[in-house]
N, C-alpha and C positions, 0 to 999 in steps of 0.2 A: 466750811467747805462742802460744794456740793458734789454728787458722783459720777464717777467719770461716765462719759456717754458710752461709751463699747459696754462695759457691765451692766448700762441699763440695760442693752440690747440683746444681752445675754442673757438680761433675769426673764424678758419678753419671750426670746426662743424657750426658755426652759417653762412655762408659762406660770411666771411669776408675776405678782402685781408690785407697780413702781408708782412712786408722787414726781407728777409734772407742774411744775411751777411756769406761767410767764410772766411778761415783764412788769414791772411795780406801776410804769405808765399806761398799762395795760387793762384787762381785770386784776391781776395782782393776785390771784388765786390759783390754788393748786387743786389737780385731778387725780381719782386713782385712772390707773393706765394698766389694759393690760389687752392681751390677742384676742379676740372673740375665736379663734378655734382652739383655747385653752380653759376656753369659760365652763365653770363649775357651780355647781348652788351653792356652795360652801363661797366660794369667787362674788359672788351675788351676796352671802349675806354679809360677808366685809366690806364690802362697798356700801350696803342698806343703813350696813351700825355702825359702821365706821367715818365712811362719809356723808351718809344723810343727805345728798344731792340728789338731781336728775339721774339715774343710769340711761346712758342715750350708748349709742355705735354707731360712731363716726363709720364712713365708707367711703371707697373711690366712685366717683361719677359710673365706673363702668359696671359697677356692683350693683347701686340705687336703679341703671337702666337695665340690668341684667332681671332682676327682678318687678320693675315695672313701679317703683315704688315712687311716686309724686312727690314734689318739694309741698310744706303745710300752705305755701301762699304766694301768689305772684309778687308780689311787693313787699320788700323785706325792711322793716322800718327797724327791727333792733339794732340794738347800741354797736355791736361787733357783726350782724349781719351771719350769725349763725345758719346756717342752711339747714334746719328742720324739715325732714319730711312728714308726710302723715304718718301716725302711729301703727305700729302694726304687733298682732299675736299670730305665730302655730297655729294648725288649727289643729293639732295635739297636747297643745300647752294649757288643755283646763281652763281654766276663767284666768287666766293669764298673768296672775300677778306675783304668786309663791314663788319661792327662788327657785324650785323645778321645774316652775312653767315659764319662767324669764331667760331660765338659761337654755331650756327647751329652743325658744325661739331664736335665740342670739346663736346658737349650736348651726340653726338650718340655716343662719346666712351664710354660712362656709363648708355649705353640703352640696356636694356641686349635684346632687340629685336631687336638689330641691328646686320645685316649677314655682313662677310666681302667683297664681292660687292655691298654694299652700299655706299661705298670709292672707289673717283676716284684719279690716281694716275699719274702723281706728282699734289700736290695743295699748298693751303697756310697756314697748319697747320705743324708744324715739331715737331712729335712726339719724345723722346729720350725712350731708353729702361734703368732700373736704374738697376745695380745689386743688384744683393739676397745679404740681408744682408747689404742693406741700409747703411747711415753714416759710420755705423762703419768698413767697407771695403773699402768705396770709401768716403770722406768730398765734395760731390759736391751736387748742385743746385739740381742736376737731383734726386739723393738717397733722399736728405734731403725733396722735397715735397712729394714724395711716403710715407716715412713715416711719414710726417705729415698728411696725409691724414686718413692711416691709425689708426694713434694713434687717430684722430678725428672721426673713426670709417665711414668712407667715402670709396668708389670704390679707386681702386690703378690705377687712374689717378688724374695728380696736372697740373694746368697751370702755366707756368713762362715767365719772363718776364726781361731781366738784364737792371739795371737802368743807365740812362744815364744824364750829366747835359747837361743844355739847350745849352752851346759852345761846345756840341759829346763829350766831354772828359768822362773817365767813376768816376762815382758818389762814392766816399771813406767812411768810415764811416763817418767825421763830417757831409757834404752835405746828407747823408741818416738820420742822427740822424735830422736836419733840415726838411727832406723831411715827416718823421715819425712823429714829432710832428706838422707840419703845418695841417697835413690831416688825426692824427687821427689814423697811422697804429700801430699795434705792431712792435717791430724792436726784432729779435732775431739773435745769431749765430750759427753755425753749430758745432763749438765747444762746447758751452752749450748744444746742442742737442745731439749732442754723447754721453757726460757726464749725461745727462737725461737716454738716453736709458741703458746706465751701470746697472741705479738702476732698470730702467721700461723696463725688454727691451721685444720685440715686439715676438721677437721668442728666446727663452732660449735655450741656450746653452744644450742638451741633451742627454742623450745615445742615443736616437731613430736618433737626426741628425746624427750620426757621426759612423763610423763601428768602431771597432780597432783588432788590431794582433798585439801580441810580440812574438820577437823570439831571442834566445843568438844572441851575438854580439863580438865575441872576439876583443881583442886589443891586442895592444905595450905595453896597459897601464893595460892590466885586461880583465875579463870577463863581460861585462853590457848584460842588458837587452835595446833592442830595440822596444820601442813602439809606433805603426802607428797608429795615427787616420785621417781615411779619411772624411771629412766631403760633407755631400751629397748636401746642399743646395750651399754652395760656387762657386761652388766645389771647393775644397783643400784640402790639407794634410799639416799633423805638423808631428813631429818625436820626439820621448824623449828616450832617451838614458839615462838608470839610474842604478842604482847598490846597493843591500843590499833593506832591508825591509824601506818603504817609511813609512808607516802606525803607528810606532814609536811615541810617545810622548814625542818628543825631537826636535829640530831644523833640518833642512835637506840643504846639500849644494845644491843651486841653482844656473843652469845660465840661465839664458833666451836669446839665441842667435840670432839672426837673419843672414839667409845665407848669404853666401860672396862666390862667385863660385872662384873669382878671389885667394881671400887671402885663405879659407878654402881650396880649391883644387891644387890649382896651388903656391901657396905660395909670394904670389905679395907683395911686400916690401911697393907701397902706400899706405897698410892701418895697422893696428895691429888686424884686425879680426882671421887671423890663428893664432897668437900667442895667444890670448884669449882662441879660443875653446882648443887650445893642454895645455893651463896651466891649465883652467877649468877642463881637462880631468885629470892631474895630481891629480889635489887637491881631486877629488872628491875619484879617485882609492886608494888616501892613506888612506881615510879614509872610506872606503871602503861602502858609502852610500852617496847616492846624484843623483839628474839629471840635466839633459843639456836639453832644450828646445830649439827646431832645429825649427825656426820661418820660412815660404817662403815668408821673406819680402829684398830679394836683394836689395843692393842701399838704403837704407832706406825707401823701402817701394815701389821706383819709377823703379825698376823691371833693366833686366841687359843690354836692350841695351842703355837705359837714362843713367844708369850708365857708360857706354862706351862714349856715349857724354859728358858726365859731365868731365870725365877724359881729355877730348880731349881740353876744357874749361880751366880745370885745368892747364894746359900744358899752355897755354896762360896767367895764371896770373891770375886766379878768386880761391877763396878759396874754400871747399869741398863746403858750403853755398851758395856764392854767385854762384858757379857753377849750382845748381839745379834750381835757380831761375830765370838763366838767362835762361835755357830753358823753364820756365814757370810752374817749378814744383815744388810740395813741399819742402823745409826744410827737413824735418822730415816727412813720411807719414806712420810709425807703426802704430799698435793698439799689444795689448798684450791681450785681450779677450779671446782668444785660446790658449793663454801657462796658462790662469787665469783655463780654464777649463780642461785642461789637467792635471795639478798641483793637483787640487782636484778629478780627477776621482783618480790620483795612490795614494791618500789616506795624502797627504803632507796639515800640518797645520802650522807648526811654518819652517819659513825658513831663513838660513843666507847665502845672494845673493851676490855669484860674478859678482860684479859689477863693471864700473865707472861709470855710468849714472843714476843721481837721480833722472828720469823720470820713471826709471824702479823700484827703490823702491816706489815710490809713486804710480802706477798701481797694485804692489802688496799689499798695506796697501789699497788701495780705494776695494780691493776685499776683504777685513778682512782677508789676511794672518800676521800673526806675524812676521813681519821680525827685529828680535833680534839682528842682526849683517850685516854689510858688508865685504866681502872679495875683495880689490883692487886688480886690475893684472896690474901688471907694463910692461911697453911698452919698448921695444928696440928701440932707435932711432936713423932714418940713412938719407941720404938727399934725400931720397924718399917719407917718411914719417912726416919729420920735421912740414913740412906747416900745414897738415892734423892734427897731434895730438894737436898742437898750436890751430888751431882753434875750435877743438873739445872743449880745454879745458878752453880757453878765451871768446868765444863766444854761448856757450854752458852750462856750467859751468859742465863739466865732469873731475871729480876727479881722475885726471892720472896722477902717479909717473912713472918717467923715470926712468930706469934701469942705464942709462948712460950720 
């Protein structure tokens, strides 16, 4: 059992160090975590011999410009897309590296009389910048202690720390659950943390985030309505394409799609994404009411040139799955938060979702939409696609009937 999230939040305000684990499809590794205006040298040297990783502090975008402090590189080629800035020391902190001179420095980022030439550059501190919109856009280290911090009502600086065992290998759950209860930490995961922020979340989904414009939209298939919301803090855009009065006190056909440039535009046989949206678009036109939630989560999530690697993986014998992981990247990296909020602004309460993936009816019941029905779409299958909907549907448990 891991610990509930309110007491990690609690051990955070009281400035206590906690282990953050994320997902096994993920890195698979755990950090210590704690507030950078709780940080101590003693704080420093149990991370130093405890964890034997980078100590880096994560920051909000508005911290890193607060201080002037550069991302290490325009072009970010890591696995996970860490946002490294350049290194920085105090310029009180000594030769910068004893745990009174590390914590010296990590102390001034949450000194609000502290000017940004008070930092000398490069040093031994390695700030990360977390994206707006925490966890639930990005499941890493770097998001997950900003808002921990925050939700412990602390400066949006967190210190981390990735755990290591004592033979360099890095430290998995069981060796963290051992390490957690020797010494005393909370052990949480970033998974239960998302899921936390669903119900608590930190900045609410709201008209005031997000602009929107609709405008007709003709088809092949009919005339819909196109609606843009842009959202301002992401930044991002979603798209819903829908048809007939949403606001109805009846069921509404759904689909919640996520882009596919490949299959939606180009018509690429690897996957059944353009077959989904063009049957989606059928079903909805005959019955002349429903929307398509146009998600910018390419690749599942892990954007379209990973997806161009993965393919290239694929080609070599790894499954859709084992392709992503062998670049070091999620499984699965959706959230549907944004099609949850979009859904509710055109006024939709009871919905029956074209679907095969029962991760997406269950995001929409976790939002208390009624979902009364499923509508499957069945897949054409050719020796492009074989591998891919197999594994979708065995490894996955996505409920795909073949056409053929």
């Amino acid at each position: 059992m891991l610990d509930r999230i309110e007491d990690a939040i609690e051990d955070i305000r009281l400035g206590k160090m906690i282990i953050v684990v994320d997902d096994e499809d993920r890195e698979n590794e755990g950090d210590f975590v704690m507030a950078a205006s709780k940080i101590t040298p003693d704080a420093i040297n149990t991370m130093a011999s405890l964890g034997r990783g980078l100590i880096c502090t994560p920051m909000s975008k508005q911290v890193a410009q607060k201080f002037k402090i550069p991302l290490m590189v325009k072009q970010n080629d890591s696995a996970h897309h860490t946002a490294f800035t350049v290194s920085i020391d105090h310029k009180k902190a000594g030769t910068g590296i004893s745990c009174v001179d590390r914590a010296t420095t990590i102390a001034a980022l949450v000194d609000e009389n502290t000017k940004p030439d008070d930092f000398l550059r490069p040093g031994h501190i390695f700030p990360l910048v977390a994206k707006d919109g925490g966890v639930s856009l990005r499941p890493g280290h770097t998001e997950a202690s900003v808002d921990l911090c925050r939700l412990a009502s602390q400066p949006e600086v967190g210190v981390i720390c990735e755990i290591m065992n004592v033979d360099g290998t890095m430290a998995r759950l069981p060796q963290l659950r051992v390490l957690a209860r020797e010494h005393n930490f909370k052990l949480i995961s970033i998974k239960d943390l998302r899921a936390y922020l669903e119900s608590n979340p930190l900045e609410p989904l709201t008209s005031e985030r997000f602009e929107s414009q609709s405008v007709s939209m003709p088809t092949k298939h009919g005339e819909f309505q196109l609606t843009l919301f842009e959202d301002h803090i992401a930044p991002d855009h979603m798209m819903v394409l829908h048809m007939g009065d949403l606001t109805l006190d009846e069921p509404t056909l759904v689909r919640v799609h996520s882009e596919c440039l490949t299959g939606d535009v180009f018509g690429s046989m690897r996957c059944d994404c353009g077959d989904q949206l063009e049957q989606s678009m059928k079903k909805i036109a005959s019955k002349k009411r429903g929307a398509i939630v146009y998600l910018r989560q390419e690749g599942r999530g892990i954007g379209l040139p990973n997806k161009i690697r993965a393919y290239s993986l694929q080609e070599q014998g790894l499954n859709t799955y084992e392709a992503n992981q062998a670049l070091g990247l999620p499984v699965d990296d959706r959230t549907y938060d944004h099609a949850v909020y979009a859904l509710k602004q055109l006024g939709v309460k009871q919905v029956e979702l074209i679907t095969n993936n029962p991760k997406k009816i269950d995001a929409l019941k976790q939002a208390d939409f009624r979902v009364v029905n499923r509508h499957s779409i069945k897949s054409s299958v050719s020796a492009f696609n074989l591998d891919y909907l197999t594994a979708k549907k065995n490894l996955t448990n996505h409920q795909i009937e073949f056409l053929n």
